[in-house]
C-alpha distance (Angstrom), angle and dihedral (degrees) to the residues before:
residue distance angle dihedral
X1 . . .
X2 3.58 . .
X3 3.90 129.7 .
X4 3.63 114.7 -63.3
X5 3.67 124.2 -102.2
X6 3.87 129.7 -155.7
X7 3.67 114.3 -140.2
X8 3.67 104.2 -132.9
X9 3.87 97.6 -143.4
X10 4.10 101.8 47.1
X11 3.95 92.0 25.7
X12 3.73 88.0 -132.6
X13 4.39 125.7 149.1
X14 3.78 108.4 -129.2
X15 3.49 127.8 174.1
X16 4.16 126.8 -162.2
X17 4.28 123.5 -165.7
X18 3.02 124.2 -91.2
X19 3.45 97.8 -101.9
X20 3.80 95.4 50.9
X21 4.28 94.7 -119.3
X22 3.63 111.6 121.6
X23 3.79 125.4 177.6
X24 3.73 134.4 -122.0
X25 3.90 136.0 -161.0
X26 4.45 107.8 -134.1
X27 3.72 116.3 -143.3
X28 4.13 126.6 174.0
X29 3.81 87.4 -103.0
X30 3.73 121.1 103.0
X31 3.62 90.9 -152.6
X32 3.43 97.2 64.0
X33 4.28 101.0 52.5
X34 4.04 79.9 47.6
X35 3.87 89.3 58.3
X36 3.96 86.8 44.5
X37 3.84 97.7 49.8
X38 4.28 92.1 41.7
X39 3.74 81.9 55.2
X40 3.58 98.1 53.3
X41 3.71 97.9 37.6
X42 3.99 83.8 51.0
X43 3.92 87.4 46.9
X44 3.77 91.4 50.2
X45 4.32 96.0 48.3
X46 4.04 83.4 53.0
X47 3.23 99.6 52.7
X48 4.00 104.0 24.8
X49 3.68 89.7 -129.1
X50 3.42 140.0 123.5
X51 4.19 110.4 -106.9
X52 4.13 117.4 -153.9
X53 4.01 102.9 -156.0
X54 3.61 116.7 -156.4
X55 3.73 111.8 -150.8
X56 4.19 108.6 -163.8
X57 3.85 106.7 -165.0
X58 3.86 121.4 -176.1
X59 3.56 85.6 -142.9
X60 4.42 137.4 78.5
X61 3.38 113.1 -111.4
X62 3.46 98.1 -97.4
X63 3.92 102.2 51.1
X64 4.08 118.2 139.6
X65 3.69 114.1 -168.8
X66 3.86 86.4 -142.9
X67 4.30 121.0 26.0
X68 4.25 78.4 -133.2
X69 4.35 91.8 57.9
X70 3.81 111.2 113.7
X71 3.69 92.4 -146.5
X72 3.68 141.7 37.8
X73 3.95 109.1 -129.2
X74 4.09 79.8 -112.2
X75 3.48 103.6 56.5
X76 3.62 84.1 51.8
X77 3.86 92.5 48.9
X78 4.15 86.9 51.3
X79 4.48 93.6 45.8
X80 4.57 85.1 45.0
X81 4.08 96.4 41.8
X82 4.12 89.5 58.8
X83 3.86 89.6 44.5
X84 3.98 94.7 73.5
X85 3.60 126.8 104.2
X86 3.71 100.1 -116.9
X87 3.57 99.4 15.8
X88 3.96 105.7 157.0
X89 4.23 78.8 75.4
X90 3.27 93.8 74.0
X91 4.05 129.6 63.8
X92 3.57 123.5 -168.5
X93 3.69 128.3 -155.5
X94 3.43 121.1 -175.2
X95 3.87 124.0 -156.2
X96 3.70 120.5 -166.9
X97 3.93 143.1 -149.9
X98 4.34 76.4 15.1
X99 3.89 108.2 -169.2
X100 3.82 92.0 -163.6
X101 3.47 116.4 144.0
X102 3.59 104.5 -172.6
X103 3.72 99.5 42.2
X104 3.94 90.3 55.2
X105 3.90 79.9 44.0
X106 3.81 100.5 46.5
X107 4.10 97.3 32.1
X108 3.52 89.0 -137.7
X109 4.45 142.5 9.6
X110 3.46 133.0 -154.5
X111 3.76 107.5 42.2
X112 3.44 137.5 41.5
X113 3.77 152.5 119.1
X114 4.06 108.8 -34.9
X115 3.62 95.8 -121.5
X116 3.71 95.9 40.5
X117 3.77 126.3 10.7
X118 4.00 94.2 -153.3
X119 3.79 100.0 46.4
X120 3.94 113.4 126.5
X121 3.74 105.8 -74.2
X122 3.37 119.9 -122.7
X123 3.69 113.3 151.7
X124 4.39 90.8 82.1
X125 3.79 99.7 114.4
X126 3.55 110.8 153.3
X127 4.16 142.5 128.5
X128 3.49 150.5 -149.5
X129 4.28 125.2 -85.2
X130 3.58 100.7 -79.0
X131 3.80 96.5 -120.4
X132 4.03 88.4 65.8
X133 4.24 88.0 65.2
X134 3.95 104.7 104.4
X135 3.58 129.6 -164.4
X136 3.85 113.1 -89.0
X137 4.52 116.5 -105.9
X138 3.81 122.0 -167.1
X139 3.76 83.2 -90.1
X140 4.06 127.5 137.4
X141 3.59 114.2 -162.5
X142 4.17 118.1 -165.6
X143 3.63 137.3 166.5
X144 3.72 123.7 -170.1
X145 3.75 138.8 -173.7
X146 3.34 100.5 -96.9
X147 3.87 93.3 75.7
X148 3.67 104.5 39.1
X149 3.90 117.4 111.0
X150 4.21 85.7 -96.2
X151 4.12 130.0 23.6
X152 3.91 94.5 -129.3
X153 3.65 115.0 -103.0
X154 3.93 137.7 -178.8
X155 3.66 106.3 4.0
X156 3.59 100.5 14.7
X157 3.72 107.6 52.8
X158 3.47 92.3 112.7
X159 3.86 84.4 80.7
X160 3.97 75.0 68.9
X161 3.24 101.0 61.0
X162 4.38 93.6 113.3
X163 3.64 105.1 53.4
X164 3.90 134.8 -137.9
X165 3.82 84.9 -91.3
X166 4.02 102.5 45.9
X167 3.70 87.8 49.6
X168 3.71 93.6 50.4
X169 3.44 81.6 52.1
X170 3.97 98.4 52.0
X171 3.97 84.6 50.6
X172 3.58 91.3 53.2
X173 3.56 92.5 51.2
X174 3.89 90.5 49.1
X175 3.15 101.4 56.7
X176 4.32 94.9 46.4
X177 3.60 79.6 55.6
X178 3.95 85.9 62.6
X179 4.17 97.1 -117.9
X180 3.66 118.3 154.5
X181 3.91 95.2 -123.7
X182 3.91 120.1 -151.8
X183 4.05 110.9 -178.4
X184 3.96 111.3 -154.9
X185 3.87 119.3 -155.5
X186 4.19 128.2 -168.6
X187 3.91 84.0 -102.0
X188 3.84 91.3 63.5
X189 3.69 126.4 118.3
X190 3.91 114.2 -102.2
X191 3.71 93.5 -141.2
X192 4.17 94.1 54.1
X193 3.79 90.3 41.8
X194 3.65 84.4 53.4
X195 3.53 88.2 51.5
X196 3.73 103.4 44.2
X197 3.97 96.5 42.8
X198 3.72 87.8 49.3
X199 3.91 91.4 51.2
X200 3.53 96.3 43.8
X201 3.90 132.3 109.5
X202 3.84 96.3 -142.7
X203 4.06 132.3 -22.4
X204 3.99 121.1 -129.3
X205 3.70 110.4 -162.6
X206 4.21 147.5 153.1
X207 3.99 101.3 -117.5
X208 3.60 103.0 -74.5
X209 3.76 167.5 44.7
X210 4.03 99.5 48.2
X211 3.59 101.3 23.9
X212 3.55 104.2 108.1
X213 4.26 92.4 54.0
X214 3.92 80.7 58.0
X215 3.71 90.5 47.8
X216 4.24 92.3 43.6
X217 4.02 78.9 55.7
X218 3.72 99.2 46.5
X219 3.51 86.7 -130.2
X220 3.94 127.9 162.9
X221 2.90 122.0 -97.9
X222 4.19 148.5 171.9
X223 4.18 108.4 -149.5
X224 3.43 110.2 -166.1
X225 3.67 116.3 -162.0
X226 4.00 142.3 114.1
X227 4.27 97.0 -107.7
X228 3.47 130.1 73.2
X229 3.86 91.4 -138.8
X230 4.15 82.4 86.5
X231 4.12 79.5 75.9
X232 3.76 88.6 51.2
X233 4.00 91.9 57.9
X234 3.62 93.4 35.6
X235 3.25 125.2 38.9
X236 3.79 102.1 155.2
X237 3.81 93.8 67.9
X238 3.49 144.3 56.0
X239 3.82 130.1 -103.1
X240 4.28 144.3 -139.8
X241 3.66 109.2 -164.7
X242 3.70 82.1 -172.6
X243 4.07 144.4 1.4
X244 3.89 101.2 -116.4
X245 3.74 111.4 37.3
X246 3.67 115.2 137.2
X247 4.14 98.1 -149.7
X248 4.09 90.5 54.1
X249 3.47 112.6 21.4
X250 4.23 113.4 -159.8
X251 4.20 90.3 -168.4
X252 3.60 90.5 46.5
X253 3.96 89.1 49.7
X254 3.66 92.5 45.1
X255 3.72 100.9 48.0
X256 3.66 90.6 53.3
X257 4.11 90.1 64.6
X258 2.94 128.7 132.9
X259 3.90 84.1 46.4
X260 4.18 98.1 40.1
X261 4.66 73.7 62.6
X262 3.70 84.4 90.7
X263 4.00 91.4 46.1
X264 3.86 94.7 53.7
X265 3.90 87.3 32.5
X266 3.78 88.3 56.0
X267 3.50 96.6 48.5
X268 4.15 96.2 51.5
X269 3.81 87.6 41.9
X270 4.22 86.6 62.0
X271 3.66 98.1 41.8
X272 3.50 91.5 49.9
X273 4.11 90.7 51.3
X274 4.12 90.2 53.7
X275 3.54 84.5 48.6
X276 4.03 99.5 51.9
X277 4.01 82.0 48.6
X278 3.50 86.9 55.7
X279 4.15 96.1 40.2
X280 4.09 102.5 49.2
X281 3.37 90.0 175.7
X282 3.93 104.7 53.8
C-alpha cells in the first residue's frame, strides 16, 4: 500500500496500492458506480496519480433488469464516467459475468480507510466538469421509493420511513408553493436526469437512485430517510430521519419554504467552497 493520505474535507486516512488499481463490486443501481467513480477521482487528486477502476458485474454487458428499462446499468456507467471534472484520470475496466466472491463480499479492494479497508467511505468528494453546471429555474426535482426498480425491503426499510401518503402530501405542498415539480424514477434517462437535477432549485428525495448527480452539483437538497448514512452521500443538504420528531421537525422545515431556500442554499454554497479548496483546478 502506499502512504496514507487524509482527505481534507471528511478528515478520513485512506490508503491506495501501490500500483494505483483498486477494485469495485457493480450493482444495477446508478448510485452505487457514482460512489465508485467519486472515490477514485478523490483517490487520484490525493495522490496525483492516475487510478484504473475495475468494475466486476455479475451481469453481460447488455443486461436490463426489466426488457421495458431504457438503459443498461453500462451505458449509464459510459454517459456518467465522461461527466467528471478531470475525467481522463480515471480508467475504467469493466469485467463481466465476474465470479468473484470476495469483491461481491467486500464491495470493493484495493483502497480504503488505514485501519480498516471496508469502513463506510467518506473521503469521495468530487463533481461534475464545470461546463455541465446550469443556471438554477423555480424547479423541484424528487424521487421517492415508490418508483425505483424495488420498494426496499428487509434491511433497507428505513428508506421507508415517509410513506406513500406523507409524500403525496410533500407533493401537494410543492406544488401550492408554486414549484415546477419534475419526479425522476430508476427507469429515467441519465442524460434528462442530468438535465433536470442540474436545472433545479433544490432536490427532495428518500436516500437514493439520483443522489449522487445532486451531490456532483452541490445542489440542495432535503433526504428523507431513517439512517444517517444519507449524511454520508450527501453532505451538502439537510436530512429527516423521520416525519414527526419533535427535536427536528421535517413539516415545520417544509412549511417554512420558500424562506428555508436560503437554508438549503447556504448549506450547498459551503460544501461547494471546501470542495473548490480541495479541487484547485475547477
Amino acid at each position: 500500500m502506499n502512504e496514507v493520505y487524509r482527505e481534507p474535507i471528511s478528515g478520513q486516512p485512506i490508503r491506495v496500492n501501490e500500483d494505483y488499481e483498486i477494485d469495485w463490486r457493480g450493482t444495477i443501481g446508478v448510485g452505487d458506480i457514482l460512489y465508485g467513480l467519486n472515490a477514485a477521482h478523490a483517490l487520484s487528486k490525493m495522490y496525483d496519480h492516475p487510478i484504473k477502476m475495475n468494475v466486476f458485474w455479475e451481469h453481460d454487458e447488455d443486461y436490463v433488469y426489466h426488457y421495458e428499462d431504457p438503459e443498461t446499468i453500462i451505458e449509464r456507467t459510459h454517459i456518467l464516467e465522461g461527466m467528471y471534472h478531470n475525467a481522463h484520470n480515471v480508467t475504467v475496466n469493466h469485467i463481466f459475468n465476474s465470479t468473484d466472491e470476495e469483491i461481491k463480499k467486500l464491495r470493493w479492494r484495493g483502497f480504503g480507510h488505514q485501519r480498516h479497508q471496508q469502513k463506510v467511505l467518506t473521503f469521495h468528494h468530487w463533481l461534475f466538469r464545470k461546463e455541465l453546471f446550469q443556471r438554477s429555474r423555480n424547479k423541484v426535482v424528487f424521487w421517492r421509493p415508490t418508483f425505483n426498480r424495488e420498494i426496499p425491503s428487509g434491511g433497507k426499510k428505513w428508506k421507508m420511513t415517509f410513506s406513500v401518503k406523507e409524500w403525496e402530501r410533500i407533493i401537494m405542498f410543492l406544488e401550492l408553493k408554486g414549484y415546477e415539480l419534475v419526479e425522476l424514477s430508476y427507469r429515467t434517462p441519465v442524460r434528462e436526469a442530468i438535465y433536470h437535477i442540474s436545472t433545479s432549485k433544490f432536490c427532495i428525495f428518500y436516500d437514493g437512485m439520483w443522489q449522487y448527480i445532486a451531490r456532483n452539483f452541490c445542489k440542495p437538497v432535503i433526504t428523507l430517510g431513517g439512517s444517517s448514512i444519507a449524511k454520508v452521500h450527501s453532505p451538502q443538504g439537510v436530512h429527516f430521519s423521520k416525519p414527526h420528531d419533535p427535536d427536528n421537525c421535517f413539516w415545520d422545515y417544509l412549511y417554512r419554504l420558500p424562506e428555508n431556500e436560503k437554508h438549503l442554499e447556504g448549506r450547498a454554497r459551503r460544501y461547494k467552497k471546501q470542495l473548490m479548496d480541495k479541487i484547485d483546478d475547477f
